[in-house]
TORGUMAR-397040 format. One record per residue: x, y, z of N, C-alpha, C, CB in turn. Coordinates in steps of 0.02 Angstrom, whole numbers, padded with zeros to 5 digits, always signed. Glycine has a CB too. Layout:
N
XYZXYZXYZXYZ ...
//
This chain:
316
+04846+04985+03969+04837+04994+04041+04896+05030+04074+04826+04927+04073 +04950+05032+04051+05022+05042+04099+05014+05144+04057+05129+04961+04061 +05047+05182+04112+05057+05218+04122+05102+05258+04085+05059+05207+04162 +05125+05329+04101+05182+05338+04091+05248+05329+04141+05174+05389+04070 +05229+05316+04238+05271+05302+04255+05304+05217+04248+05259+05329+04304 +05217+05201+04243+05235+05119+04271+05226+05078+04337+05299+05112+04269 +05165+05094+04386+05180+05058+04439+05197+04992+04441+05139+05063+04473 +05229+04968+04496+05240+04883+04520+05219+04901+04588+05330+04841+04516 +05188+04841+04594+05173+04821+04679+05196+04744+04691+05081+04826+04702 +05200+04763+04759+05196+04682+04786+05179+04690+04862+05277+04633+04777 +05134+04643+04848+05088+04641+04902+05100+04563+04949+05006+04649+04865 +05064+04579+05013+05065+04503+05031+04976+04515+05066+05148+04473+05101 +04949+04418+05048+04895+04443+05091+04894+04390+05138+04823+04458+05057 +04862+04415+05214+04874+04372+05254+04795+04355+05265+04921+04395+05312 +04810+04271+05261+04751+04236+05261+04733+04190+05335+04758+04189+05197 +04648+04171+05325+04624+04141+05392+04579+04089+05364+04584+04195+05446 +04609+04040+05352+04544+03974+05338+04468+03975+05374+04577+03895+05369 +04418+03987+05329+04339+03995+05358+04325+03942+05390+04281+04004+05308 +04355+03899+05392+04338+03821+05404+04398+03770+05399+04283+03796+05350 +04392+03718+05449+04444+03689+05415+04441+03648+05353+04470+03656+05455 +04522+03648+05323+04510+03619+05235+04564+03595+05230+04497+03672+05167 +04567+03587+05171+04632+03558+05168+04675+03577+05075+04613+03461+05188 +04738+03592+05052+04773+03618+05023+04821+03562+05011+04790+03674+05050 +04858+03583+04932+04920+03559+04920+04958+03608+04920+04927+03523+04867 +05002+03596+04963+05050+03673+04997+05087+03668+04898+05145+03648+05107 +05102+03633+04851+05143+03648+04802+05118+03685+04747+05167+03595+04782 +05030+03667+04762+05006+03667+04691+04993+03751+04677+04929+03614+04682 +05044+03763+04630+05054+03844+04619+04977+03846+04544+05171+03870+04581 +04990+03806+04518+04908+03834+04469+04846+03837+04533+04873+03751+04388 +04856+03796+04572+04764+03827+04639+04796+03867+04642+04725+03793+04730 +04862+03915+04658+04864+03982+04677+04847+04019+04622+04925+04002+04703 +04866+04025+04545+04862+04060+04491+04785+04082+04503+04882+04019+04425 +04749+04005+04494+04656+04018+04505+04632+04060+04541+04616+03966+04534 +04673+04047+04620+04632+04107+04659+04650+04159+04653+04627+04109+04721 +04674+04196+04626+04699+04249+04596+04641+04271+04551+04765+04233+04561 +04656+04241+04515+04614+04260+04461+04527+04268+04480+04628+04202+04404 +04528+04214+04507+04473+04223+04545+04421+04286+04617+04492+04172+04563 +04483+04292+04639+04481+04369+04655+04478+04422+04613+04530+04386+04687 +04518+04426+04572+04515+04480+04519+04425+04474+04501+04577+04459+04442 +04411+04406+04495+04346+04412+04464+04284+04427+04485+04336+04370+04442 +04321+04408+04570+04232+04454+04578+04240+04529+04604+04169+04411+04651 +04297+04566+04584+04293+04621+04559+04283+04660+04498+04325+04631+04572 +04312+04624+04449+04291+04638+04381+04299+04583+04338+04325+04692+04355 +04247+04539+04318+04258+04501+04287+04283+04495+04205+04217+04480+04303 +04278+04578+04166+04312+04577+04109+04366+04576+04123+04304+04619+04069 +04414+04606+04188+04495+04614+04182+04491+04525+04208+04546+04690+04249 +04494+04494+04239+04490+04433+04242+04500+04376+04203+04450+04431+04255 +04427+04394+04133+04453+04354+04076+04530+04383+04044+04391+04357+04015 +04529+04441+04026+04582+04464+04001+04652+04440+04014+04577+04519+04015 +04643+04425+04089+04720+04400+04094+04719+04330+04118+04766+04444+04147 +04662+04313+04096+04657+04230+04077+04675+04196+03995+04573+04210+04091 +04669+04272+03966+04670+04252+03894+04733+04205+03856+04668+04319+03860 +04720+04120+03841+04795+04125+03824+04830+04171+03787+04811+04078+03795 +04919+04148+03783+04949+04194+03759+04970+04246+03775+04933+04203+03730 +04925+04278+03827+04930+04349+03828+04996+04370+03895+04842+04381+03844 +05004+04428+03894+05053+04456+03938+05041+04447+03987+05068+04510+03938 +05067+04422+04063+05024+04416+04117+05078+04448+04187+04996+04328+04122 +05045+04518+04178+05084+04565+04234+05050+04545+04281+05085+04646+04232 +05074+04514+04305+05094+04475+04396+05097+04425+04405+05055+04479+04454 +05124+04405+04482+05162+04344+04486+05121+04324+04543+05247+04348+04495 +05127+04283+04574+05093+04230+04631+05162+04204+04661+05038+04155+04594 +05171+04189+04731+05194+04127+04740+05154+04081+04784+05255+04133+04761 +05179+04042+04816+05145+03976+04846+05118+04000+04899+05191+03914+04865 +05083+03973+04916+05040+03984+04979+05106+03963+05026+04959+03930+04987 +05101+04016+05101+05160+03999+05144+05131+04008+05228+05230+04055+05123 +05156+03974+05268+05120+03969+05356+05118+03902+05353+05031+04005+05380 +05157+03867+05353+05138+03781+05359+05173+03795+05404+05155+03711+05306 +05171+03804+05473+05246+03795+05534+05221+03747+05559+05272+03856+05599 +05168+03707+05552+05177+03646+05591+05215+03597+05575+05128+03619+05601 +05221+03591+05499+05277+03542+05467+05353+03574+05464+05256+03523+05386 +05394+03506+05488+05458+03498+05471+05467+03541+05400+05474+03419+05467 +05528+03581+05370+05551+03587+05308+05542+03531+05279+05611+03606+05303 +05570+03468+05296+05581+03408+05265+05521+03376+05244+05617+03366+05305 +05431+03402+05307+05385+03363+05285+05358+03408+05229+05337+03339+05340 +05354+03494+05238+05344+03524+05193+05364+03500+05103+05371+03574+05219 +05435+03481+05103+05461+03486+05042+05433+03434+05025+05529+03493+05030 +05413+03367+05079+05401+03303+05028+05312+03326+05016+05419+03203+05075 +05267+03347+05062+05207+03350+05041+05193+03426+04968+05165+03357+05120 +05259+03452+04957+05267+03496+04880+05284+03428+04850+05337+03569+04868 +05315+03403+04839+05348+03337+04797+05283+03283+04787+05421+03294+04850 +05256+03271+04824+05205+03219+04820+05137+03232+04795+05196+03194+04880 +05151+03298+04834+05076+03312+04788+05014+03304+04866+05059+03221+04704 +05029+03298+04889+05005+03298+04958+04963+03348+04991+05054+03296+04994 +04895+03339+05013+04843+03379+05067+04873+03380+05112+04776+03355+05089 +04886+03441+05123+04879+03473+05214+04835+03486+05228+04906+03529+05244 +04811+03475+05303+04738+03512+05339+04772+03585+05345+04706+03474+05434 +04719+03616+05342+04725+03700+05371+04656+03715+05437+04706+03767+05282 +04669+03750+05487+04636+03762+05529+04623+03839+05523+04665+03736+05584 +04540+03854+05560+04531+03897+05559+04595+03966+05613+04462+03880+05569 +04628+03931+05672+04655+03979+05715+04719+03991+05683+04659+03959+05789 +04740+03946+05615+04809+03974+05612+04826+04023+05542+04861+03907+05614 +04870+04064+05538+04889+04108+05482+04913+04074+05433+04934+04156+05496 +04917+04127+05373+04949+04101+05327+04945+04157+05286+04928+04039+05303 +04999+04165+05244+05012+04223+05198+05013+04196+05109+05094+04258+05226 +04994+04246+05061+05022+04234+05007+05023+04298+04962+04989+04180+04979 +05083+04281+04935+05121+04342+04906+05108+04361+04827+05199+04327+04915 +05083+04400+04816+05059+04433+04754+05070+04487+04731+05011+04436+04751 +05125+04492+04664+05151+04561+04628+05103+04571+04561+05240+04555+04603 +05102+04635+04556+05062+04671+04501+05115+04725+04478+04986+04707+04531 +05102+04729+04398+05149+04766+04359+05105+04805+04313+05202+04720+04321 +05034+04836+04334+04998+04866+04306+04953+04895+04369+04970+04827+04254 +04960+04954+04345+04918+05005+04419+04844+04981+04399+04926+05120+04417 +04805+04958+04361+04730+04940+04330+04719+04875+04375+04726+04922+04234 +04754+04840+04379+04756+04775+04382+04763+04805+04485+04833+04724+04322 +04837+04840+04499+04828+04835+04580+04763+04877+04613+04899+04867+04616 +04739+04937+04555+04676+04963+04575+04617+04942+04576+04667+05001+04552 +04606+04885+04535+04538+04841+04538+04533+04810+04592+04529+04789+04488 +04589+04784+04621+04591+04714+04659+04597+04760+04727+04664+04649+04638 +04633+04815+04746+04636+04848+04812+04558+04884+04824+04704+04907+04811 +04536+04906+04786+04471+04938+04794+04435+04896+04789+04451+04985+04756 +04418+04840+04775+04369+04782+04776+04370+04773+04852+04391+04711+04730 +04445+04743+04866+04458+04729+04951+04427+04784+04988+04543+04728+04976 +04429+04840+04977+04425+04903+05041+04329+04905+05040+04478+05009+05006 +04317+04896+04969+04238+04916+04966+04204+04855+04994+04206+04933+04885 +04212+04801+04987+04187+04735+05019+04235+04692+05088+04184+04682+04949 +04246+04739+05151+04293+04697+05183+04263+04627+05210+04322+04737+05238 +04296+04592+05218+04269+04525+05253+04218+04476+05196+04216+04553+05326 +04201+04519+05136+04177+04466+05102+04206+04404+05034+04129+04500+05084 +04283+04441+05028+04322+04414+04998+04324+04332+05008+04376+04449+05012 +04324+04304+04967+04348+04226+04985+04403+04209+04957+04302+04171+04965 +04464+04195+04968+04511+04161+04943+04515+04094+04908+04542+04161+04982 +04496+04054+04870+04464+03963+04848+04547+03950+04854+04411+03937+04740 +04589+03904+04874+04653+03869+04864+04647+03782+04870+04706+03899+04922 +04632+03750+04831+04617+03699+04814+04539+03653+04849+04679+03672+04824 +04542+03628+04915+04482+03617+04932+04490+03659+05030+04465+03517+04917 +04506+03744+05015+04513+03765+05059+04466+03850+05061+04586+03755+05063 +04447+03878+05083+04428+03944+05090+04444+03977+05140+04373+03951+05086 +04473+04035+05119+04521+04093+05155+04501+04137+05154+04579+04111+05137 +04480+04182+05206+04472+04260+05220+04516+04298+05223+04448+04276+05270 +04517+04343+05191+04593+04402+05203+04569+04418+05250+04621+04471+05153 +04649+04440+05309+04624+04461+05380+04673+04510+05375+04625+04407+05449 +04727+04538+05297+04757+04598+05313+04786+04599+05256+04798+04606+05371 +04804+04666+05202+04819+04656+05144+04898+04714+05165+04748+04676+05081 +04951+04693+05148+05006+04711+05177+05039+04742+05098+05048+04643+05224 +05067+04797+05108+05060+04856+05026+05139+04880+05057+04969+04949+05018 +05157+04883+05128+05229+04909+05123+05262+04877+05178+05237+04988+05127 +05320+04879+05184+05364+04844+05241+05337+04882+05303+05455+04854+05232 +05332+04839+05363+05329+04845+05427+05368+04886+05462+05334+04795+05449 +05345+04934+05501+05406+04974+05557+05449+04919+05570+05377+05007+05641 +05436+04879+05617+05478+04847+05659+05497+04776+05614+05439+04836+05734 +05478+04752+05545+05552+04708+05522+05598+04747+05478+05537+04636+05476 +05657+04713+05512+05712+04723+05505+05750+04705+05444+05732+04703+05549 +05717+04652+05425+05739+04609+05364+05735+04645+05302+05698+04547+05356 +05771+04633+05240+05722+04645+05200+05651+04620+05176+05748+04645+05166 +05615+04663+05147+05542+04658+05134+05535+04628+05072+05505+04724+05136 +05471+04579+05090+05435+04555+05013+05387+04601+04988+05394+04484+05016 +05375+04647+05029+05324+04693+05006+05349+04757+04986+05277+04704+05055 +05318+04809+04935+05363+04865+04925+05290+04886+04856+05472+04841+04897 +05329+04965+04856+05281+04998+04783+05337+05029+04739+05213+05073+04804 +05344+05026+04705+05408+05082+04665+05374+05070+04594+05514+05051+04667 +05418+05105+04550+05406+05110+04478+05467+05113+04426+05367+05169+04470 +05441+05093+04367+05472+05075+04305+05534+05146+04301+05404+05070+04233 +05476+05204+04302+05540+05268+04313+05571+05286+04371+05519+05335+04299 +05554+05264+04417+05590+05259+04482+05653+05206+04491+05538+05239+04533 +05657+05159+04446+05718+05099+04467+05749+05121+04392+05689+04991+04483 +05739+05173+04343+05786+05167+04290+05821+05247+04294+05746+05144+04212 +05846+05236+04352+05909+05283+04362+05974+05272+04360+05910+05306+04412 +05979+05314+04299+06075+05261+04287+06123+05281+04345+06136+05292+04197 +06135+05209+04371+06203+05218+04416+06240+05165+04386+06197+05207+04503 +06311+05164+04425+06366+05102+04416+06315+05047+04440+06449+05106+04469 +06352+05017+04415+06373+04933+04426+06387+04934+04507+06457+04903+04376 +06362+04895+04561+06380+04887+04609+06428+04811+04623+06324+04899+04641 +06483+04809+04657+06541+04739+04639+06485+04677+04653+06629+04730+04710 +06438+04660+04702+06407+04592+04703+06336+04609+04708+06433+04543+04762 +06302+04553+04689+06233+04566+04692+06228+04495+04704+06194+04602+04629 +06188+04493+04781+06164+04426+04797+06106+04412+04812+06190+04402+04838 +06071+04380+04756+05997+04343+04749+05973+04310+04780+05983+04310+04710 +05925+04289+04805+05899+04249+04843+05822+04212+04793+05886+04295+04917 +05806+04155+04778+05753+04128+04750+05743+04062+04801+05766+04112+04669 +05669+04097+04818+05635+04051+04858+05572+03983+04856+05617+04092+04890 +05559+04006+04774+05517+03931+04735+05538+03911+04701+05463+03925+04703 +05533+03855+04674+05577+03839+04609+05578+03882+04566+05560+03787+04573 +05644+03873+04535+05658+03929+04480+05681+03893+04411+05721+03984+04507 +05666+03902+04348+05699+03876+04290+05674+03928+04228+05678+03792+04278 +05721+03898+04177+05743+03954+04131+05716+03920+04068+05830+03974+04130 +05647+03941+04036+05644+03931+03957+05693+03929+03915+05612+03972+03930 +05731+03881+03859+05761+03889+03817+05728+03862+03751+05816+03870+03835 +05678+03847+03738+05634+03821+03678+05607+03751+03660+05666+03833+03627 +05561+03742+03627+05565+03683+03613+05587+03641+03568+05531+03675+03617 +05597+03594+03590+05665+03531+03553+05591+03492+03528+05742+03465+03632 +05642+03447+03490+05591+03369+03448+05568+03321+03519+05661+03296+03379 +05598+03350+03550+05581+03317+03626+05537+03329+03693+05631+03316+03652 +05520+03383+03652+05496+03434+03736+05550+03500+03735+05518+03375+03836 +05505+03528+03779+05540+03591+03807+05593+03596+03836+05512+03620+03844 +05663+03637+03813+05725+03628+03865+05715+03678+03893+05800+03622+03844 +05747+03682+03961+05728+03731+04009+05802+03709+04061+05635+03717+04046 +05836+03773+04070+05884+03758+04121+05866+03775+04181+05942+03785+04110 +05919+03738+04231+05887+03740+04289+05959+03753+04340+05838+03667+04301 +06008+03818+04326+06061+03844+04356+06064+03918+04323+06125+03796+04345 +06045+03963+04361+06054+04023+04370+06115+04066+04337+06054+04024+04432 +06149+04066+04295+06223+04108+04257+06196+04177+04247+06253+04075+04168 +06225+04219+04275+06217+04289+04255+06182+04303+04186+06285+04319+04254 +06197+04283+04143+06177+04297+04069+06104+04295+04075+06206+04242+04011 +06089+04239+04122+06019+04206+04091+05965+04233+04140+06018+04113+04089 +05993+04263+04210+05966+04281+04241+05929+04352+04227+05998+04270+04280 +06007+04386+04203+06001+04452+04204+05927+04471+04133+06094+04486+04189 +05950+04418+04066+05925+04425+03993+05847+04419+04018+05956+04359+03931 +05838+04357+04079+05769+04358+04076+05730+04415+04101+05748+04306+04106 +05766+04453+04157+05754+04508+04195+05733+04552+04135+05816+04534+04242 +05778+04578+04089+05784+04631+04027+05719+04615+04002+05849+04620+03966 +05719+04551+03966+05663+04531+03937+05577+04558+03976+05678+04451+03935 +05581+04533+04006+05489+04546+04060+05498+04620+04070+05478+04497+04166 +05571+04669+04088+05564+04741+04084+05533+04774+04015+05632+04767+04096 +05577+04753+03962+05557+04758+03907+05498+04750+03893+05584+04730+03879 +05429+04685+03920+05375+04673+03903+05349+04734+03921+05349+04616+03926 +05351+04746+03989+05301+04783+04061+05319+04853+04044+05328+04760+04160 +05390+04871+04023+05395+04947+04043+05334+04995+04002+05477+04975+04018 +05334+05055+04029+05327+05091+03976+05381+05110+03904+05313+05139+04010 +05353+05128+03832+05381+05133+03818+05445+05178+03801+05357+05115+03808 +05425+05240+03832+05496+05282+03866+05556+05252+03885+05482+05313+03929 +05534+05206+03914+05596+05175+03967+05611+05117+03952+05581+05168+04041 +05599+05067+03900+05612+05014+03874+05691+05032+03858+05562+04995+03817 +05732+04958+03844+05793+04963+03846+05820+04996+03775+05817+04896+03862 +05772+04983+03709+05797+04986+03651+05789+05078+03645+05754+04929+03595 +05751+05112+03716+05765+05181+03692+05821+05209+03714+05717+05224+03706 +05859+05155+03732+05922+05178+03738+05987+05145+03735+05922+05202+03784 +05967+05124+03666+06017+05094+03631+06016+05031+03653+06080+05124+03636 +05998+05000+03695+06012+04927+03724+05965+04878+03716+06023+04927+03793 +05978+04825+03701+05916+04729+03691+05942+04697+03753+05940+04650+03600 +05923+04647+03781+05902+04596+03823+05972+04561+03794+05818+04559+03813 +05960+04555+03722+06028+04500+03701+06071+04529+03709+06042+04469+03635 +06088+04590+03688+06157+04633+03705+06168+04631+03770+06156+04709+03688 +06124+04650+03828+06138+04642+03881+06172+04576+03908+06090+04656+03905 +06163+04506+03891+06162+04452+03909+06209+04445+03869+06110+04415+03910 +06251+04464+03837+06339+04445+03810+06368+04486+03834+06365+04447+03733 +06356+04548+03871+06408+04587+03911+06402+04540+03971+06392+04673+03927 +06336+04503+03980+06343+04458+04067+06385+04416+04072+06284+04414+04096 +06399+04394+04011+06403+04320+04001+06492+04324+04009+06364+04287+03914 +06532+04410+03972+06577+04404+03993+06623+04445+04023+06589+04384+03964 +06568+04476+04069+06599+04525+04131+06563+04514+04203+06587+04612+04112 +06523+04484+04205+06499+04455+04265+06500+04377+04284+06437+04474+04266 +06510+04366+04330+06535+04298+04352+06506+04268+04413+06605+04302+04365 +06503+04207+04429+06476+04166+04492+06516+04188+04552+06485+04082+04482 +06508+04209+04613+06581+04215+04662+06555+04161+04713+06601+04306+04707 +06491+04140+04712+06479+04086+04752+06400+04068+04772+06519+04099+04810 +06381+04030+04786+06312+03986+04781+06303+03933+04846+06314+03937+04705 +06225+03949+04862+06200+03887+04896+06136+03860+04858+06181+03902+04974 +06140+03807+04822+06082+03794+04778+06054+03724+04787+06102+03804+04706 +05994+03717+04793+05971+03646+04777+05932+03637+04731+05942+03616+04822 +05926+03570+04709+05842+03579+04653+05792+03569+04690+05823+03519+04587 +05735+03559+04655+05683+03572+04686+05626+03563+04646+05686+03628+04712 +05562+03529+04662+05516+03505+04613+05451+03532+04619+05512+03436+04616 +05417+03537+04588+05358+03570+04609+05299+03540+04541+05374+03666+04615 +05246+03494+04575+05216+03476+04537+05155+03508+04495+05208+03435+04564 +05112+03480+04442+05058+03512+04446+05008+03460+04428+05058+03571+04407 +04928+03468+04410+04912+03402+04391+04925+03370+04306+04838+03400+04409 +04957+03404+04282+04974+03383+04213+05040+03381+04227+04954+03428+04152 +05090+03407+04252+05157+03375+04223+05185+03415+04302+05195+03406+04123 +05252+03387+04324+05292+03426+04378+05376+03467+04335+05315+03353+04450 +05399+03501+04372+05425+03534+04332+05489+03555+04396+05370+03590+04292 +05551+03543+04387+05620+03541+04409+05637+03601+04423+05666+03514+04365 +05677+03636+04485+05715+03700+04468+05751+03701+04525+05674+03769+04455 +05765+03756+04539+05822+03764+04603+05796+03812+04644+05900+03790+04583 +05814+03818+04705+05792+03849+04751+05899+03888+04776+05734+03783+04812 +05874+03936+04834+05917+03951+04888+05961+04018+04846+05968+03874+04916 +06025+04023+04881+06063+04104+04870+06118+04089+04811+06111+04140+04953 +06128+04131+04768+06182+04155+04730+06225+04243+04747+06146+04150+04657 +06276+04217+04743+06297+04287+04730+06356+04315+04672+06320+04307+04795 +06324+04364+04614+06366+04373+04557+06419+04449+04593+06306+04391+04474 +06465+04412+04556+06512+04487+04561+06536+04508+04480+06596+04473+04617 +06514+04579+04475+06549+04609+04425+06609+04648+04408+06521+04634+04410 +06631+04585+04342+06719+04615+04327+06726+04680+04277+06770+04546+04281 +06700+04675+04254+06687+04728+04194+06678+04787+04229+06622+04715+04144 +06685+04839+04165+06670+04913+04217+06611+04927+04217+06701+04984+04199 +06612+04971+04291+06526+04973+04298+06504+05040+04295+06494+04943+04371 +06531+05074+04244+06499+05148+04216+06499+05123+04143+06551+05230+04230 +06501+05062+04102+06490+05039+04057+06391+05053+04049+06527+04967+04065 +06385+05050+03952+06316+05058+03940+06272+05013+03968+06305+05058+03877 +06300+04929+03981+06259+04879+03982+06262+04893+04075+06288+04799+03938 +06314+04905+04124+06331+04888+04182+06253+04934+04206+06419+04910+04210 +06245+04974+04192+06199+05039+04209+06144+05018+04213+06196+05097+04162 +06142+04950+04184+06043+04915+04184+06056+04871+04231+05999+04866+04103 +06110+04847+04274+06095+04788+04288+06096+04821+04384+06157+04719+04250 +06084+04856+04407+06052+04881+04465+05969+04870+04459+06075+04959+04474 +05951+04903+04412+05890+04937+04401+05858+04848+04406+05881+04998+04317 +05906+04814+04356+05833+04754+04335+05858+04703+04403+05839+04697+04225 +05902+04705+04460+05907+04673+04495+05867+04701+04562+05968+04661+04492 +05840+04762+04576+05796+04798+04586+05705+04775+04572+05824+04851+04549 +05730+04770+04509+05650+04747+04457+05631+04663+04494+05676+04733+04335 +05659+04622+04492+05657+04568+04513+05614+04548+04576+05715+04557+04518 +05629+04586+04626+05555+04585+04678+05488+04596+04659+05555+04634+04728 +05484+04619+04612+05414+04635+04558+05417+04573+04492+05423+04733+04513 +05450+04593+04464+05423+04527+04401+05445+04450+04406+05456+04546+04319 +05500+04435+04478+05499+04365+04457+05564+04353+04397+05419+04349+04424 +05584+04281+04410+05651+04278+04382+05626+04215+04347+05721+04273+04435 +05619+04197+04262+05623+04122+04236+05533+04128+04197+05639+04046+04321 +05507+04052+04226+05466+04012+04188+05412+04002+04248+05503+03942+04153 +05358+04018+04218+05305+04019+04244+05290+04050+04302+05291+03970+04246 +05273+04119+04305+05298+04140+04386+05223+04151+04391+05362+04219+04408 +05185+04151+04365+05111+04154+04358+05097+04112+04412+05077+04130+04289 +05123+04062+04403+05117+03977+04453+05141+03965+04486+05128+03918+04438 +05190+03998+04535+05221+04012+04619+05305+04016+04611+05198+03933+04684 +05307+03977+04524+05384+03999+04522+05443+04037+04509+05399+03981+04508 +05476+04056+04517+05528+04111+04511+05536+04159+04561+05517+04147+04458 +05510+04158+04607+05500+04214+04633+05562+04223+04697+05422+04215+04656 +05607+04294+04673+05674+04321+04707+05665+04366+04677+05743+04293+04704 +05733+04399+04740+05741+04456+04762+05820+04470+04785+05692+04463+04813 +05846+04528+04749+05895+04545+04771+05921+04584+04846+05902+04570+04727 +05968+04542+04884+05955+04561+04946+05997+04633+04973+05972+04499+04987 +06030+04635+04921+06121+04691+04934+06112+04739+04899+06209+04661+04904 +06071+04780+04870+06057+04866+04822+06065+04889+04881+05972+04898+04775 +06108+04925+04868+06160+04981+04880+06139+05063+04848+06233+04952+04841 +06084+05091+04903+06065+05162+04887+06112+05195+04829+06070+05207+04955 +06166+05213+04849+06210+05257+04827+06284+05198+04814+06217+05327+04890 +06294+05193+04742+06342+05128+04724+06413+05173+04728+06324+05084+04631 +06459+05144+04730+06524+05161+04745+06550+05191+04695+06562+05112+04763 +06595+05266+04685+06622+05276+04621+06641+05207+04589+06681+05324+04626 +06666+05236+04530+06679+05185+04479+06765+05181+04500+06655+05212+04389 +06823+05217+04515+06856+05228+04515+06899+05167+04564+06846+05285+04518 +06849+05164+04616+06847+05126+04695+06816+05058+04675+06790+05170+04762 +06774+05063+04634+06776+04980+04604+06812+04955+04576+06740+04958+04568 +06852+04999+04521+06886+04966+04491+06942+04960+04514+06886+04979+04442 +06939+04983+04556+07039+04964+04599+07015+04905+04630+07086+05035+04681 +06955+04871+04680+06940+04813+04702+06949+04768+04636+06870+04814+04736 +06932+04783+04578+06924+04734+04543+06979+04694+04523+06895+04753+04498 +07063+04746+04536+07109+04744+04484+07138+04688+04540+07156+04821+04453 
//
């Protein structure tokens, strides 16, 4: 399906309850479903396909978001508990959906445009009408955007190393490390190495293969021992954070990091780590992003990065 450039999208769609219903603002598998579920009554072979276990699954979901009637505090406990919210027909609500295959954003955008208004959204015992499918940032916010289009050959333009890069992850986030005689270990603190390796890794899945790392000389693991000892923590606001499902709940962290790099940044490895901190608004950072988690974005890319010369005198 993927190209020779590679599109990524990320989309947001803004939703209108048909009725009132009611939702578990946490439960990121009802989001996976309706997803998929959309996909399906556009094409129901691409549908199974990326239902198939095992298989590669270019795009991410996160949680359903517009609860402003609840406190943060009632929000986080009705994610924690497992808890129904009512939803009303007069109020909004958005949910955010990236695609890393132009097949996959062309089925699902041309389904929307050819059938407007008949879309249904299913999110647990709720139904949603798209009332606007949002493909690029807004004139008038200011912020950075969750929405955007770029590509695989568009973000692998070698520049330096820029000195900090500060992340932002807004669902729980955690990190596969394998399974033990015990269960699955999975960390749940963000270190450059692990951030950056997982980034490499999902590029590596998704790219084309032009642009994969190993055609140019570089692995995910190589990358992630230059992180491990030329990039560093300069400071953090982190909490954990739980997010259930109906088979098991699952731990991670939420809120901002910011890495600064010591090493030089006209180095082979420094040269990827723009591009895949870039990549990250599209594929999602960790474990299970299928299911609302991982999902950040780098807030500080820097068009045009600073000679190398001028970094490295900050650095010394």
């Amino acid at each position: 399906m993927m190209n020779e450039r590679g599109e990524l999208f990320s989309l947001q769609l803004r939703l209108h309850p048909r009725e009132p219903g009611y939702v578990t603002p946490g439960a990121g598998n009802q989001v996976q479903a309706a997803f998929l579920d959309m996909v399906r009554q556009g094409d129901p072979t691409l549908a199974d396909w990326l239902h198939t276990p095992n298989q590669r699954r270019p795009y991410t979901v996160g949680l359903l978001q517009g609860f402003n009637h609840l406190t943060p505090a009632q929000l986080e406990e009705a994610r924690t508990k497992q808890q129904e919210v009512p939803v009303q027909p007069e109020q909004t609500y958005w949910l955010r959906i990236t695609m890393l295959d132009a097949t996959i954003f062309g089925t699902f955008v041309r389904y929307l445009i050819t059938n407007p208004g008949a879309v249904t959204v299913r999110i647990g015992h709720a139904h949603f009408a798209i009332s606007r499918l949002l493909s690029t940032p807004e004139p008038h916010v200011s912020t950075q955007p969750w929405v955007g289009y770029t590509s695989f050959a568009d973000l692998h333009t070698p520049r330096p190393a820029q000195k900090h890069y500060h992340f932002e992850f807004v669902t729980p986030t955690a990190f596969s490390k394998g399974q033990k005689q015990w269960g699955k270990l999975l960390h749940i603190f963000p270190e450059p190495a692990t951030v950056f390796e997982s980034l490499a890794r999902q590029w590596d899945l998704f790219a084309p293969v032009s642009l994969r790392m190993e055609a140019y000389g570089m692995t995910p693991r190589l990358l992630a021992s230059w992180c491990e000892e030329q990039i560093i923590v300069a400071r953090y606001a982190l909490e954990t954070s739980y997010l259930p499902s109906s088979k098991f709940g699952q731990a991670g962290f939420q809120g901002t990091i910011t890495y600064e790099v010591k090493g030089m940044p006209t180095a082979p490895e420094a040269q990827w780590i723009t591009p895949l901190a870039r990549f990250a608004l599209f594929s999602g950072i960790g474990y299970k992003t299928t299911m609302g988690m991982g999902q950040a974005r780098c807030t500080n890319i820097i068009e045009h990065a600073m000679p190398a010369q001028i970094t490295q005198e900050e650095s010394a």
